[in-house]
C-alpha positions as CSV (number, residue, x, y, z in Angstrom):
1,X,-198.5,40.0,-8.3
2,X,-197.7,43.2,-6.1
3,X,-198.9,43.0,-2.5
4,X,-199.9,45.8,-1.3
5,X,-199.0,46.4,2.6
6,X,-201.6,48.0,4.9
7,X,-200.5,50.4,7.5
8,X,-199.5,48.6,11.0
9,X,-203.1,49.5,13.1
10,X,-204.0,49.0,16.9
11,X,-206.7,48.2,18.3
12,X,-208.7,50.4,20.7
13,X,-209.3,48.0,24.0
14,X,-212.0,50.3,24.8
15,X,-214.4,50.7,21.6
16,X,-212.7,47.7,19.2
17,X,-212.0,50.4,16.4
18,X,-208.8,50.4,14.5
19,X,-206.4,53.1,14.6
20,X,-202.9,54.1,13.2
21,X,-199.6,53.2,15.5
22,X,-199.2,57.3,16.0
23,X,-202.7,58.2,16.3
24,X,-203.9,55.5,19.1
25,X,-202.3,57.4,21.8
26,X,-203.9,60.3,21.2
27,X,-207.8,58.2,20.5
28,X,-207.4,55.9,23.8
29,X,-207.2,58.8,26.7
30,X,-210.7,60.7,24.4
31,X,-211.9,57.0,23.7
32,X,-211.9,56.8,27.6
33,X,-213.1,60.0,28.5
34,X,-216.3,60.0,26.0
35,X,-216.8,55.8,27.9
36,X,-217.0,57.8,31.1
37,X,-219.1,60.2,30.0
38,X,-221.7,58.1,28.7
39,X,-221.4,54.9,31.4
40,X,-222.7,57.7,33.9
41,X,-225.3,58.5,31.7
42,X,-226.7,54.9,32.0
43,X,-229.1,53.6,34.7
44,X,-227.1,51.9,38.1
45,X,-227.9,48.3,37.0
46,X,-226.5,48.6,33.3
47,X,-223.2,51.1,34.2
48,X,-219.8,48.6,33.9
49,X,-216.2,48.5,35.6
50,X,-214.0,50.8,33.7
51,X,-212.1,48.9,31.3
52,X,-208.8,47.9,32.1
53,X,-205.7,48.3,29.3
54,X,-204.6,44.8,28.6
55,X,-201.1,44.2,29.3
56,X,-199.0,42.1,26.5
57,X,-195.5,42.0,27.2
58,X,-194.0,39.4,24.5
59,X,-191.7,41.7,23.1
60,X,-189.8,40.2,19.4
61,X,-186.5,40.1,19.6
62,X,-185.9,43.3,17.9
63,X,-187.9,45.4,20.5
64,X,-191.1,45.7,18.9
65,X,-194.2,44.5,20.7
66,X,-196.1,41.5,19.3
67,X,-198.6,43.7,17.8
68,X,-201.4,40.8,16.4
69,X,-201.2,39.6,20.3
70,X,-201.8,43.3,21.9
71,X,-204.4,43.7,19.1
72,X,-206.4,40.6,20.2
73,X,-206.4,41.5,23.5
74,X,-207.4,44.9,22.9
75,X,-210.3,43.4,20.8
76,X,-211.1,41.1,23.7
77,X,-211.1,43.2,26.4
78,X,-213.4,45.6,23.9
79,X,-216.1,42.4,23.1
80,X,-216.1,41.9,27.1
81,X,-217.9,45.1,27.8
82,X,-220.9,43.9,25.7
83,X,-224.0,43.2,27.4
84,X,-226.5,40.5,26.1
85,X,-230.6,41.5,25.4
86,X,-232.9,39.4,27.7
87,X,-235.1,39.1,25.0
88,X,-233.1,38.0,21.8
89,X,-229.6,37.5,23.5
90,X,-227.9,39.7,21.1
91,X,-225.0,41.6,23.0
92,X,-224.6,45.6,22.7
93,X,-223.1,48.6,24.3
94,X,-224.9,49.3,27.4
95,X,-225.9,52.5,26.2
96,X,-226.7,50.8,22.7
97,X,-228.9,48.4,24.9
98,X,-231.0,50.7,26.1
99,X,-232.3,51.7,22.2
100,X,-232.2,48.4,21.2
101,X,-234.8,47.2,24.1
102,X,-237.7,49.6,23.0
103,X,-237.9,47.5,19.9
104,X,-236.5,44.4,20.1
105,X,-239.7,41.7,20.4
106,X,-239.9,38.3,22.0
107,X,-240.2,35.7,18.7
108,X,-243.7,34.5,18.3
109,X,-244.5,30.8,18.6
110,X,-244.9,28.7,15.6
């Protein structure tokens, strides 16, 4: 059977998307600036720490960076800025948080 090869991606550490090798550099510096933008948007108690871009320096012996370990601390780093609901526990976005509450309903007894 033919295996078809997917296009190396990274991830963003900031938002957890996938991009392309070439295109990442030019999402992470917008990725961070639209983060800014809406973390100051947000009430004082739910704004967060900018994140920081995780460092991986296991580079293969031809040069290149290990690219599954800089993806899964991008993707860690990007799940660590979730914040749980009081109510369900469920974790979100700060600014997804806030939408989330005006619905979200404490689970009736049985």
């Amino acid at each position: 059977p033919i295996m078809i090869r997917r296009p190396p991606t990274v991830v963003c550490y900031i938002c957890g998307r996938e991009y392309g090798t070439k295109s990442i550099s030019i999402h992470e510096p917008q990725c961070l600036k639209k983060w800014h933008n809406e973390n100051n948007l947000l009430p004082k108690e739910l704004r967060r720490q900018e994140p920081k871009k995780p460092e991986v320096r296991a580079i293969t012996a031809k040069g290149f960076y290990d690219l599954e370990a800089l993806n899964e601390a991008a993707w860690t780093s990007a799940q660590s800025q979730l914040v749980p609901c009081d109510v369900c526990g469920r974790t979100f976005l700060p600014d997804r948080l806030i939408v989330h509450q005006r619905s979200c309903k404490p689970k009736a007894a049985k």
